[in-house]
N, CA, C and O atoms as a printed pandas DataFrame, in Angstrom:
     atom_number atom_name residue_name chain_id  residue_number  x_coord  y_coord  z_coord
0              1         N          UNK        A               1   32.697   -9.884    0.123
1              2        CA          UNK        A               1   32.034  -10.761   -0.812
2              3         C          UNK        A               1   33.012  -11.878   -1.192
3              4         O          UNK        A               1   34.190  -11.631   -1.448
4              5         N          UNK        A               2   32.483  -13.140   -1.224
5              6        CA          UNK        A               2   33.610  -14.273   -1.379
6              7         C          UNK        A               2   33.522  -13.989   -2.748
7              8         O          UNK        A               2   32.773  -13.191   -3.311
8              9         N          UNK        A               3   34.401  -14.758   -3.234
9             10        CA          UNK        A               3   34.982  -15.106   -4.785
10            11         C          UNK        A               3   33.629  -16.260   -5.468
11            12         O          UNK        A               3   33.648  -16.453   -6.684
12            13         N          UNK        A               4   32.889  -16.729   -4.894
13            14        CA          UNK        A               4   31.841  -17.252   -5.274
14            15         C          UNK        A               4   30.491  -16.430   -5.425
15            16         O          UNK        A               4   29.753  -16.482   -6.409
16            17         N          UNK        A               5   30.356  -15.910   -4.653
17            18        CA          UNK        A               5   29.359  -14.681   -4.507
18            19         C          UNK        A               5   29.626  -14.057   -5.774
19            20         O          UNK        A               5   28.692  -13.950   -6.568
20            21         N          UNK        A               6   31.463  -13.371   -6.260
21            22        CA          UNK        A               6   31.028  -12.393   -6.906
22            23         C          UNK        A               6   30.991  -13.376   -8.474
23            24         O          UNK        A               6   30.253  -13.008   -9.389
24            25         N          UNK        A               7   31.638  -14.291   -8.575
25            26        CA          UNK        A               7   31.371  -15.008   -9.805
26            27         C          UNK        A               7   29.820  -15.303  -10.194
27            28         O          UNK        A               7   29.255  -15.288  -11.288
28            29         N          UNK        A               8   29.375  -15.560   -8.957
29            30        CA          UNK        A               8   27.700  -16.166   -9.125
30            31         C          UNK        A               8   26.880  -14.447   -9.626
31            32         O          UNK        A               8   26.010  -14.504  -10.495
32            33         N          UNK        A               9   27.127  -13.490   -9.211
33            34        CA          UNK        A               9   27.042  -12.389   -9.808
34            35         C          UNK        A               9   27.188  -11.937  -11.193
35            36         O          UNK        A               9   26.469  -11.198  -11.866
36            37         N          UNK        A              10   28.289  -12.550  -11.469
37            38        CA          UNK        A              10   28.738  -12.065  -12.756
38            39         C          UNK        A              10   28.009  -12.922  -13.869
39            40         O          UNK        A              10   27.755  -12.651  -15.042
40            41         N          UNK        A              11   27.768  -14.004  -13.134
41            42        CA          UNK        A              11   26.828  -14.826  -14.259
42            43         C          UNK        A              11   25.438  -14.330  -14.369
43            44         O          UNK        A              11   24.859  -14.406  -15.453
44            45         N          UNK        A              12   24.768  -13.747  -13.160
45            46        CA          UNK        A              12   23.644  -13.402  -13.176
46            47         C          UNK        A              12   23.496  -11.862  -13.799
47            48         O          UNK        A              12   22.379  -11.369  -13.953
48            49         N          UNK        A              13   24.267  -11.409  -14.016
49            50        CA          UNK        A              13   24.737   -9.851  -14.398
50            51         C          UNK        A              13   24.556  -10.118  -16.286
51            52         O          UNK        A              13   23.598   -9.681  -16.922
52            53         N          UNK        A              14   25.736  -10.936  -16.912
53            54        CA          UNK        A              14   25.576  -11.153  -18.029
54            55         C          UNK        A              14   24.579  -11.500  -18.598
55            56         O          UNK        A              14   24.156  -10.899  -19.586
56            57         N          UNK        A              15   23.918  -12.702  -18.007
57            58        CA          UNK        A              15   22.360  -13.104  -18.790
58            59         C          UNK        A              15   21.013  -12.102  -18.681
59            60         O          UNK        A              15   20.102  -12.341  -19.473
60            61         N          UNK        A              16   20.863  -11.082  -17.813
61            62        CA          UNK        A              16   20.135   -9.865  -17.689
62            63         C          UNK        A              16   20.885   -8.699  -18.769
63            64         O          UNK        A              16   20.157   -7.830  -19.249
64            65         N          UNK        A              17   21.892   -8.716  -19.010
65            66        CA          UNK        A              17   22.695   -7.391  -20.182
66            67         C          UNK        A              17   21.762   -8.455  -21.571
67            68         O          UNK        A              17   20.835   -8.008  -22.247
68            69         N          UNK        A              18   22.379   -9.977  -21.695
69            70        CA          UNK        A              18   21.907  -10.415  -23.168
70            71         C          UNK        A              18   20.435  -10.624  -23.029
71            72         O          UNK        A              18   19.981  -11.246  -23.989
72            73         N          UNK        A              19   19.606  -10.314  -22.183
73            74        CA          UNK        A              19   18.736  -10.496  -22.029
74            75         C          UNK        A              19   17.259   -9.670  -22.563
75            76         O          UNK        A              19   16.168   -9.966  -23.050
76            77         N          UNK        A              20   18.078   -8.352  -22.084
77            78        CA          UNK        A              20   17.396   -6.952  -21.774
78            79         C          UNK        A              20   18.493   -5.867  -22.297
79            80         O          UNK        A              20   18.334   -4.723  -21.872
80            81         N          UNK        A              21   19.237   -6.029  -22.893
81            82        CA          UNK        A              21   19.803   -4.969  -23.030
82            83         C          UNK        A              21   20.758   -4.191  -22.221
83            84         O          UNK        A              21   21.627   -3.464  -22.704
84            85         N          UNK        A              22   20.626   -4.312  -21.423
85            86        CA          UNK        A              22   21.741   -3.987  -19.399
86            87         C          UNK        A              22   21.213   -4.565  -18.581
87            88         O          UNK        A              22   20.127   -5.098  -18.356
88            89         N          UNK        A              23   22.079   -4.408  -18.168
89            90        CA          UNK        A              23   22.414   -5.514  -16.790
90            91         C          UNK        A              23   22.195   -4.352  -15.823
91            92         O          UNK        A              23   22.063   -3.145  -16.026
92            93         N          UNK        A              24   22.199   -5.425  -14.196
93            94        CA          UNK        A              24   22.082   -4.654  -13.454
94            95         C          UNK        A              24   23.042   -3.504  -12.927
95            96         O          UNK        A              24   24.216   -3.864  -13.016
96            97         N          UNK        A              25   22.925   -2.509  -12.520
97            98        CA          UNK        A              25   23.811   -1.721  -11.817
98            99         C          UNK        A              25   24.649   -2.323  -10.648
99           100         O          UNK        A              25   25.877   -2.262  -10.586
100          101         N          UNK        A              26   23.951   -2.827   -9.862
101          102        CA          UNK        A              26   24.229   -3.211   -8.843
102          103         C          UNK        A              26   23.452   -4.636   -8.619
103          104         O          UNK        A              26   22.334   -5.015   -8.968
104          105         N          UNK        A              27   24.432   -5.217   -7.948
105          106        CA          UNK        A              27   23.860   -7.583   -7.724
106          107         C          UNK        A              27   24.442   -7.842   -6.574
107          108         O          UNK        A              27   25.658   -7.787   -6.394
108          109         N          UNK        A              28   23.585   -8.146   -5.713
109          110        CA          UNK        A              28   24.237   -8.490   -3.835
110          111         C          UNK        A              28   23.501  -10.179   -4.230
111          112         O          UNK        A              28   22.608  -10.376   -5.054
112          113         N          UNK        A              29   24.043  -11.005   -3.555
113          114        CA          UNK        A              29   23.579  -12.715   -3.520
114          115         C          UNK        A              29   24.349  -12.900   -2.584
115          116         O          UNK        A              29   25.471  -12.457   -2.343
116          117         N          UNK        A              30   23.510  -13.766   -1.921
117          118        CA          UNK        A              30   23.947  -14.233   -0.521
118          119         C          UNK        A              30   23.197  -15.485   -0.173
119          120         O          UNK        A              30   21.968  -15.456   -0.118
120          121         N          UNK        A              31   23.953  -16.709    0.092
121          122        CA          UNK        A              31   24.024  -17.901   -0.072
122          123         C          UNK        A              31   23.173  -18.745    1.366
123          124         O          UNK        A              31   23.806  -18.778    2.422
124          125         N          UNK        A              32   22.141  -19.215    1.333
125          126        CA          UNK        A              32   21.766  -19.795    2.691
126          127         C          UNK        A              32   21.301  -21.453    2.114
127          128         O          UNK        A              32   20.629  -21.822    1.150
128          129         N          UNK        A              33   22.048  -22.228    3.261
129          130        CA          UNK        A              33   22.071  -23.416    2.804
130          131         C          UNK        A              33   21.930  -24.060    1.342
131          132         O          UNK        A              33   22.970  -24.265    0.717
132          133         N          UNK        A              34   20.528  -24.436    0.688
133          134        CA          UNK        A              34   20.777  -24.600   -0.535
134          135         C          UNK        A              34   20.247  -23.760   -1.724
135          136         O          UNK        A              34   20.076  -24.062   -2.904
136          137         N          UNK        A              35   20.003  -22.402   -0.918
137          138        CA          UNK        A              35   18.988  -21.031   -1.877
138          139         C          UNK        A              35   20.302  -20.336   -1.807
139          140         O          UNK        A              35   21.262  -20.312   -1.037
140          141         N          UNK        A              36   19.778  -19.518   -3.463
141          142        CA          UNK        A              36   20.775  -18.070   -3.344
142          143         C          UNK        A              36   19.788  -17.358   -3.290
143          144         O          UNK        A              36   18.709  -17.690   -3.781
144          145         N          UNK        A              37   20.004  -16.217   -2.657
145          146        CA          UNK        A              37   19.122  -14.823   -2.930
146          147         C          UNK        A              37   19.770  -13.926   -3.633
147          148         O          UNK        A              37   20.591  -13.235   -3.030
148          149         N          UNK        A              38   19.579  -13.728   -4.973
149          150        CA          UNK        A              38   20.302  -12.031   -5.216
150          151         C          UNK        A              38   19.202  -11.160   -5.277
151          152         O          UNK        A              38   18.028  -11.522   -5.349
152          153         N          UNK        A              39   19.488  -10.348   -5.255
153          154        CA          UNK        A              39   19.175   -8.768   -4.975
154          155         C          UNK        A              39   19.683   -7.899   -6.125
155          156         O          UNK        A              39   20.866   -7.556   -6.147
156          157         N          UNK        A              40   18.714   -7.485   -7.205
157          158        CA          UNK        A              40   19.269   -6.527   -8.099
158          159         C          UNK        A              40   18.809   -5.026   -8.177
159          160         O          UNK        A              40   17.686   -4.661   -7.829
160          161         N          UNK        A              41   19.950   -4.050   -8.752
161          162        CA          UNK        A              41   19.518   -2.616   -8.778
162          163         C          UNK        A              41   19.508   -2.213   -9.862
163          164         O          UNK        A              41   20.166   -3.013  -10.527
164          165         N          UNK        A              42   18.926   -0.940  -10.859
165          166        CA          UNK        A              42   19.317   -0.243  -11.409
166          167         C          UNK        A              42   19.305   -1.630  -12.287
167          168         O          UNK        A              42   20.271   -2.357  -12.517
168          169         N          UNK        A              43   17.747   -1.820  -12.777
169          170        CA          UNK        A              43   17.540   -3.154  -13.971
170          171         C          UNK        A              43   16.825   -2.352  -15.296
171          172         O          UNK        A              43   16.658   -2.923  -16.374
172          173         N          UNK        A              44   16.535   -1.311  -15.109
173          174        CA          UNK        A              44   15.189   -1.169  -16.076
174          175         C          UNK        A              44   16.299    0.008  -17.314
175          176         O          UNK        A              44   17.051    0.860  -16.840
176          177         N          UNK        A              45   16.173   -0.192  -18.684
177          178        CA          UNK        A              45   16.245    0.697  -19.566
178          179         C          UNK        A              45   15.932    1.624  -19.633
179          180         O          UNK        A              45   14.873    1.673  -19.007
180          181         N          UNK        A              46   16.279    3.017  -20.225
181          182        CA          UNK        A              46   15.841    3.877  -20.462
182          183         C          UNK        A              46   14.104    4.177  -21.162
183          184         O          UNK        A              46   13.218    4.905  -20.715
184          185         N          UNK        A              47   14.109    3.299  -22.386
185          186        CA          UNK        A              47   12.969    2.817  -22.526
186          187         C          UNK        A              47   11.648    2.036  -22.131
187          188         O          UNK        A              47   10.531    1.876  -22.623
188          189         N          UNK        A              48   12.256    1.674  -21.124
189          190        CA          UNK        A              48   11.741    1.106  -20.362
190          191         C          UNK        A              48   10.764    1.799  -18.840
191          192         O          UNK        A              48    9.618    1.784  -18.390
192          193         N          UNK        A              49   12.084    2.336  -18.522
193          194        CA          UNK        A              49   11.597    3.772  -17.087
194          195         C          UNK        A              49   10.181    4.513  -18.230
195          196         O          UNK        A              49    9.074    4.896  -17.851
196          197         N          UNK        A              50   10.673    4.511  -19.493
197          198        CA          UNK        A              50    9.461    5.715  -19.942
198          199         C          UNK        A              50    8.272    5.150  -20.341
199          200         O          UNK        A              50    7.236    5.813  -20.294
200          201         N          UNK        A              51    8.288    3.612  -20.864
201          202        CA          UNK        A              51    6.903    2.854  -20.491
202          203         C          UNK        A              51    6.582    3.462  -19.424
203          204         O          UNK        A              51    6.107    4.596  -19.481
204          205         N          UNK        A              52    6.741    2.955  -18.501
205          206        CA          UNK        A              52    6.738    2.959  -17.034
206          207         C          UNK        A              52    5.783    3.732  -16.126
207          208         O          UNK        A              52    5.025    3.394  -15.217
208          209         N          UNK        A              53    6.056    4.744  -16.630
209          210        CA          UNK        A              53    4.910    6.146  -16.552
210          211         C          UNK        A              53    3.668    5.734  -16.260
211          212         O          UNK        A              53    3.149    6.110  -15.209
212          213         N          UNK        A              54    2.930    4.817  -17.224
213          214        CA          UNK        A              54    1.528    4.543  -16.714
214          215         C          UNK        A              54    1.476    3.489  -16.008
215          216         O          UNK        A              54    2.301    2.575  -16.021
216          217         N          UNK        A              55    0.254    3.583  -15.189
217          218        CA          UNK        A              55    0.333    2.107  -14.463
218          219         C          UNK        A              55    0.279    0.867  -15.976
219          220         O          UNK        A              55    0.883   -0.194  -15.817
220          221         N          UNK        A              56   -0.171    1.018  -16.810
221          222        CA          UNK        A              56   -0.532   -0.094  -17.995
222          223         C          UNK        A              56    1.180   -0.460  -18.027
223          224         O          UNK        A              56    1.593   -1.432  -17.395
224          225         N          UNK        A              57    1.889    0.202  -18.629
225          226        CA          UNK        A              57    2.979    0.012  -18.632
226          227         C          UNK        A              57    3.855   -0.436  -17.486
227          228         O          UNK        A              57    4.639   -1.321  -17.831
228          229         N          UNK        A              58    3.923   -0.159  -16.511
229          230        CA          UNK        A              58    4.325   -0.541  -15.289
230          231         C          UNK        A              58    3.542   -1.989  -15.408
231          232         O          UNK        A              58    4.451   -2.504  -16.059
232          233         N          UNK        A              59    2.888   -2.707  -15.331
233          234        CA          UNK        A              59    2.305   -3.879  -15.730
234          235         C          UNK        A              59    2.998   -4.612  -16.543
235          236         O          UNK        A              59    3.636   -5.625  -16.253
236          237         N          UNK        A              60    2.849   -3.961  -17.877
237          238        CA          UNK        A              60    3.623   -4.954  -18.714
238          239         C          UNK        A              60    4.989   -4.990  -18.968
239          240         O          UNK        A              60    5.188   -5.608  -20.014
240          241         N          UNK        A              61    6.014   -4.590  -18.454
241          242        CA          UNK        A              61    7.565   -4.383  -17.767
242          243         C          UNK        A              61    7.310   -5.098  -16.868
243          244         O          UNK        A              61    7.924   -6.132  -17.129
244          245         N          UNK        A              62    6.740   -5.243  -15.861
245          246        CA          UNK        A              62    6.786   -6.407  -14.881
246          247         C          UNK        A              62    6.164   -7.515  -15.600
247          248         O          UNK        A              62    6.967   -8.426  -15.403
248          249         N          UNK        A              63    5.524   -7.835  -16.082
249          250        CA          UNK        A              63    5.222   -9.227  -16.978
250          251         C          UNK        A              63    6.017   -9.816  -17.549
251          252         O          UNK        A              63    6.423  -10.944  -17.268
252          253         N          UNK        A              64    6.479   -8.870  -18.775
253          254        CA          UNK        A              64    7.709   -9.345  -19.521
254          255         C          UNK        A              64    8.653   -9.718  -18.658
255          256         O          UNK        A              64    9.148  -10.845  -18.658
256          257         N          UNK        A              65    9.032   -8.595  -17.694
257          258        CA          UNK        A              65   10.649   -9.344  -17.133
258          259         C          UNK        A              65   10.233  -10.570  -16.354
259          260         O          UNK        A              65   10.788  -11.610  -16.711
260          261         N          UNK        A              66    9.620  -10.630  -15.652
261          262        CA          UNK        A              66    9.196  -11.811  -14.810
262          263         C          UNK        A              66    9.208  -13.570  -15.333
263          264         O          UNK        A              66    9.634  -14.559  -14.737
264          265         N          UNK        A              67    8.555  -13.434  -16.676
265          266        CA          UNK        A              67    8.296  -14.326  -17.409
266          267         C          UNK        A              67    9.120  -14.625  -18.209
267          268         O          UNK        A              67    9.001  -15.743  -18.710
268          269         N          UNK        A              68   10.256  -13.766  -18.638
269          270        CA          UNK        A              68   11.286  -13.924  -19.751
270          271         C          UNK        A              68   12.348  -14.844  -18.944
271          272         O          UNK        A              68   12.768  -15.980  -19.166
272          273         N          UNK        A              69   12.632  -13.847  -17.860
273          274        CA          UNK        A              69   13.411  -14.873  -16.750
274          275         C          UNK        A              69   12.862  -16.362  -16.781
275          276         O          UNK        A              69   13.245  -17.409  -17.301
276          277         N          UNK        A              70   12.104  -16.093  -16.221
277          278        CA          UNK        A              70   11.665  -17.736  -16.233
278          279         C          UNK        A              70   11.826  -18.654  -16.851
279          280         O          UNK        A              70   12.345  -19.691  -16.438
280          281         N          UNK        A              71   11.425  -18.459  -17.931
281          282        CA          UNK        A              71   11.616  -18.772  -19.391
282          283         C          UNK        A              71   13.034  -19.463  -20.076
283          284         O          UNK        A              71   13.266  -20.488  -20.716
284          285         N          UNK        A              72   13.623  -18.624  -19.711
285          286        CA          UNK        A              72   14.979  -18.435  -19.837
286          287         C          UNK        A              72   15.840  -20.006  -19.368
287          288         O          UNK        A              72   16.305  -20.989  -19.945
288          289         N          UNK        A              73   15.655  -19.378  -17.660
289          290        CA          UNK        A              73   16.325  -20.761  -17.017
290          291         C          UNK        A              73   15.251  -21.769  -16.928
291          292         O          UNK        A              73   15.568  -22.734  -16.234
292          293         N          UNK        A              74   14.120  -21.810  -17.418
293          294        CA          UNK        A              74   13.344  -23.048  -17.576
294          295         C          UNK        A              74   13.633  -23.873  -18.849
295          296         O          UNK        A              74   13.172  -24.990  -19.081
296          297         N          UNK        A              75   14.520  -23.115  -19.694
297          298        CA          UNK        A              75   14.771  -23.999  -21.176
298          299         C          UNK        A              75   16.564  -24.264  -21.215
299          300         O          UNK        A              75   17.189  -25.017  -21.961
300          301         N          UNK        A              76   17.039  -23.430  -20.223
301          302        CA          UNK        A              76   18.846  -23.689  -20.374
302          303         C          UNK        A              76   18.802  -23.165  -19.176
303          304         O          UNK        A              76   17.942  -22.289  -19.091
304          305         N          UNK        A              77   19.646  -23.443  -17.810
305          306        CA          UNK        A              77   20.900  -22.973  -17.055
306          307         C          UNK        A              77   21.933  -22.145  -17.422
307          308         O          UNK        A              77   22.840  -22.736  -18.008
308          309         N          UNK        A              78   22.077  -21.013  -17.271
309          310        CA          UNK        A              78   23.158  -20.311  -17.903
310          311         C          UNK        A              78   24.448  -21.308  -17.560
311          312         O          UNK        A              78   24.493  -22.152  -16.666
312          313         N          UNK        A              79   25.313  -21.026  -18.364
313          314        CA          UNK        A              79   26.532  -21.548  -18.296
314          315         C          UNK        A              79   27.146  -21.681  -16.882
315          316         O          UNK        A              79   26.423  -21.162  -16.032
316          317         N          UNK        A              80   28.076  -22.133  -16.485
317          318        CA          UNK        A              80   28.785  -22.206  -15.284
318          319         C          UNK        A              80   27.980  -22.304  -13.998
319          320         O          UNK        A              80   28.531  -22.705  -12.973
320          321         N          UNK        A              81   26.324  -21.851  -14.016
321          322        CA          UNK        A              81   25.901  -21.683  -12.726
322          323         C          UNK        A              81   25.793  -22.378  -11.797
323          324         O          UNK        A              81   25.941  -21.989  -10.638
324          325         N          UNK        A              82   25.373  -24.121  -12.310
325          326        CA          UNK        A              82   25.912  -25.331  -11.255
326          327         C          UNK        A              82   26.966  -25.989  -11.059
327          328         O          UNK        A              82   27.151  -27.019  -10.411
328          329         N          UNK        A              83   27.672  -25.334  -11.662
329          330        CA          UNK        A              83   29.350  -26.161  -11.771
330          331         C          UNK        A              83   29.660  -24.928  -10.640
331          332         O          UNK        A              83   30.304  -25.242   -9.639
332          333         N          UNK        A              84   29.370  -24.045  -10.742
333          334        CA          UNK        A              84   29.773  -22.991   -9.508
334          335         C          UNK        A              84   29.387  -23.352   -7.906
335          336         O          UNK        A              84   30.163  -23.513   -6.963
336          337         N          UNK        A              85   28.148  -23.413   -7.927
337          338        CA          UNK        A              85   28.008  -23.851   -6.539
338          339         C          UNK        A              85   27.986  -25.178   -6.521
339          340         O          UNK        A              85   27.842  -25.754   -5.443
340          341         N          UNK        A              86   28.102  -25.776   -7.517
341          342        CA          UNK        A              86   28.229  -27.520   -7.394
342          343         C          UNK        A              86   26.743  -28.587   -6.745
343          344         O          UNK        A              86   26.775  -29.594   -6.038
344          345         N          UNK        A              87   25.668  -27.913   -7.287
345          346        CA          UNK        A              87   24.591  -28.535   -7.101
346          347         C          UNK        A              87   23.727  -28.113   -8.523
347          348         O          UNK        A              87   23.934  -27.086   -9.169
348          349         N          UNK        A              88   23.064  -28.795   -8.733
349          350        CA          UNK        A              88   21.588  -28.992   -9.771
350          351         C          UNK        A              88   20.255  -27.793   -9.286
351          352         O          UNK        A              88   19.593  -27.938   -8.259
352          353         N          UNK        A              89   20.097  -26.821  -10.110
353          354        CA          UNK        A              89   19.004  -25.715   -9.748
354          355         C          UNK        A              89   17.722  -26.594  -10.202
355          356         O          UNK        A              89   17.593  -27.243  -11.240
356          357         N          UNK        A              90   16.693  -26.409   -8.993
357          358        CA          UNK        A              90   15.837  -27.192   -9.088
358          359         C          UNK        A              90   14.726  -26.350   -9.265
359          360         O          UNK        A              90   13.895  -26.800  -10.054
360          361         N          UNK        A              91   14.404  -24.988   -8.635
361          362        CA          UNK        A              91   13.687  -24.162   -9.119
362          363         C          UNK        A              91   14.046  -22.682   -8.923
363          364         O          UNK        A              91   15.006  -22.532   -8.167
364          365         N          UNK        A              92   13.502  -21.523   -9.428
365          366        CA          UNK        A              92   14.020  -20.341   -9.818
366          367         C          UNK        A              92   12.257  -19.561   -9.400
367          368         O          UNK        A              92   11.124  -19.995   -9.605
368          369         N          UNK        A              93   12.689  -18.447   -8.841
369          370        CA          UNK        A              93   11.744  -17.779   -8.415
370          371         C          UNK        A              93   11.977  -16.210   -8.458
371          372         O          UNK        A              93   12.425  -15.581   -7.499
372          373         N          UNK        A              94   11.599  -15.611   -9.755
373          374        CA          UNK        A              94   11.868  -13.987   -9.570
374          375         C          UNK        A              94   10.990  -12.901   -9.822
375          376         O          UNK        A              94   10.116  -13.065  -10.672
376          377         N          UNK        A              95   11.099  -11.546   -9.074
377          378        CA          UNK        A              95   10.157  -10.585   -9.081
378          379         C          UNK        A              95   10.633   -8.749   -8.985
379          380         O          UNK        A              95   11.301   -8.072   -8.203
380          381         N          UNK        A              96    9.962   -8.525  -10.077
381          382        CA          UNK        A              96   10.550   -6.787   -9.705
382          383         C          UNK        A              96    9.822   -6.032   -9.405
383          384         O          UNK        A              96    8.671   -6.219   -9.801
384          385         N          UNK        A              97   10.076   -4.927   -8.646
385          386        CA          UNK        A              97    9.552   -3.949   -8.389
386          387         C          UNK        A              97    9.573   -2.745   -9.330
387          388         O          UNK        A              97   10.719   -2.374   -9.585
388          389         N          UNK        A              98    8.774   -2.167   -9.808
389          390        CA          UNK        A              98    9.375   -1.689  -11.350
390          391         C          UNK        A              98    9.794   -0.181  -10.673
391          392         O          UNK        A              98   10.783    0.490  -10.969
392          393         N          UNK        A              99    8.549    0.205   -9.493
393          394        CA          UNK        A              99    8.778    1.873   -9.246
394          395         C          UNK        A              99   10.395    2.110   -8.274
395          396         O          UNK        A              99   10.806    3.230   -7.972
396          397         N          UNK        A             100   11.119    0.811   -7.911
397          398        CA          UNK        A             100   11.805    1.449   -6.901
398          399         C          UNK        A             100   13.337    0.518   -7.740
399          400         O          UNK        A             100   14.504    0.321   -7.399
400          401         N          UNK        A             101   12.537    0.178   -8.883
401          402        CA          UNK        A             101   13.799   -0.518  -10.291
402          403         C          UNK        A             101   14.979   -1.640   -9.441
403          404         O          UNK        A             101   16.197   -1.821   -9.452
404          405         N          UNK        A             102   13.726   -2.241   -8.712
405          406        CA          UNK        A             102   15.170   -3.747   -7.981
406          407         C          UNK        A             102   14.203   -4.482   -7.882
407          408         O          UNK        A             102   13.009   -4.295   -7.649
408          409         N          UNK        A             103   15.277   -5.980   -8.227
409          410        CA          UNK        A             103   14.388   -7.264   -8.578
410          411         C          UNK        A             103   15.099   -8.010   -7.929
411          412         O          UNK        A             103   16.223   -7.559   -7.706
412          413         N          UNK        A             104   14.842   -9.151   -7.469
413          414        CA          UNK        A             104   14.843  -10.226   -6.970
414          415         C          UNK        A             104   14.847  -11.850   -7.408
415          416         O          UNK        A             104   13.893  -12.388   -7.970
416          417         N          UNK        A             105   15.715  -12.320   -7.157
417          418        CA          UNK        A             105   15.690  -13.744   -7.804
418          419         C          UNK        A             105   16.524  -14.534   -6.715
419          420         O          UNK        A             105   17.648  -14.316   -6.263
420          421         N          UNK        A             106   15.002  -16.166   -6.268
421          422        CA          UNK        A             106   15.510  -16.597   -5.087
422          423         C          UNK        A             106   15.481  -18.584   -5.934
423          424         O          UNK        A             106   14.533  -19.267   -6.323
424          425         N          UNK        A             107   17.222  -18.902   -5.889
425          426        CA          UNK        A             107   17.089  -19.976   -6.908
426          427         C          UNK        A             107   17.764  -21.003   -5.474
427          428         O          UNK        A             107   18.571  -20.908   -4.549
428          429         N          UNK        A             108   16.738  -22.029   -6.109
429          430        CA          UNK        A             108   16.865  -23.231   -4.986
430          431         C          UNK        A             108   17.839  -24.431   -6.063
431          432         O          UNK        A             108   17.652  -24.717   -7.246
432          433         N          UNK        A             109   19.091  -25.029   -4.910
433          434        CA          UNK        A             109   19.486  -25.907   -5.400
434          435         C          UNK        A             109   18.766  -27.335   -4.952
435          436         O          UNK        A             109   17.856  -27.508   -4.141
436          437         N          UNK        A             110   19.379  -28.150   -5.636
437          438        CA          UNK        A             110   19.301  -29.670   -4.844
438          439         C          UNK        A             110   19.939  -29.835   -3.860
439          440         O          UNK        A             110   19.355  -30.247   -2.858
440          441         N          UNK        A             111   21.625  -29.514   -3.816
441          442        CA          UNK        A             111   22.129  -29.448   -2.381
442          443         C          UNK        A             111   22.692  -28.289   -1.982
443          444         O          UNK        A             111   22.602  -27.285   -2.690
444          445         N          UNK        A             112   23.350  -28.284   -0.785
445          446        CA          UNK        A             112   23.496  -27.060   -0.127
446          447         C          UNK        A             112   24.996  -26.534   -0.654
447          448         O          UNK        A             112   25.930  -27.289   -0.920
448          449         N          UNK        A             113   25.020  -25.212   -0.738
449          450        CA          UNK        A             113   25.727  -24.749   -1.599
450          451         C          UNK        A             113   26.737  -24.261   -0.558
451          452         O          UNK        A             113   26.470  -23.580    0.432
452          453         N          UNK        A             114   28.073  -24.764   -0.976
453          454        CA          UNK        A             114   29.404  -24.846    0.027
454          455         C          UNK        A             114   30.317  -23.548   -0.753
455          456         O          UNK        A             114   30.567  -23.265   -1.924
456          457         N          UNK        A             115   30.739  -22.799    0.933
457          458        CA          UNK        A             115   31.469  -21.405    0.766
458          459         C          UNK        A             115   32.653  -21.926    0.264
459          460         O          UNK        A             115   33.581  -21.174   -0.032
């Protein structure tokens, strides 16, 4: 993992802990031209897994997280994240899987993001 990878991690790690309460267990991102893809594990709370149980709940855990994200980097950029790869995030695209607890977030820059 380069030293960019794991920084771009660590930013995406912190704003999911102040977000939700914990962060992920585990954050893989991997850089293609001007998209990152990360890959998250081990996202959901304790309270959360026990919503979860019904499909109703399983619903609205995926709503909330989906939309909070969004939300989130639609009103601020976390700190450091374009000074890191050195381009302008132009859009943000994320989704979880609640039964197998890994989510996904695929963020497009303006330019292509240099190793």
């Amino acid at each position: 993992m380069s030293k960019k990878e794991a920084a771009f991690n660590d930013i995406i790690r912190k704003v999911r802990k102040q977000l939700f309460g914990k962060g992920p267990e585990q954050v893989k991102t991997y850089f293609v031209e001007n998209i990152a893809v990360t890959i998250l594990y081990g996202n959901l709370t304790p309270t959360e897994k026990f919503i979860a149980q019904s499909p109703e709940g399983k619903e609205m855990i995926h709503t909330a997280r989906t939309r909070m994200i969004q939300e989130v980097y639609a009103k601020k950029v976390p700190d450091g994240l374009e000074e890191l790869v050195g381009s302008k995030l132009t859009h943000l695209f994320s989704d979880i899987k609640i039964e197998e607890d890994m989510a996904v977030s695929v963020f497009i820059f303006e330019d292509k993001i240099e190793e």
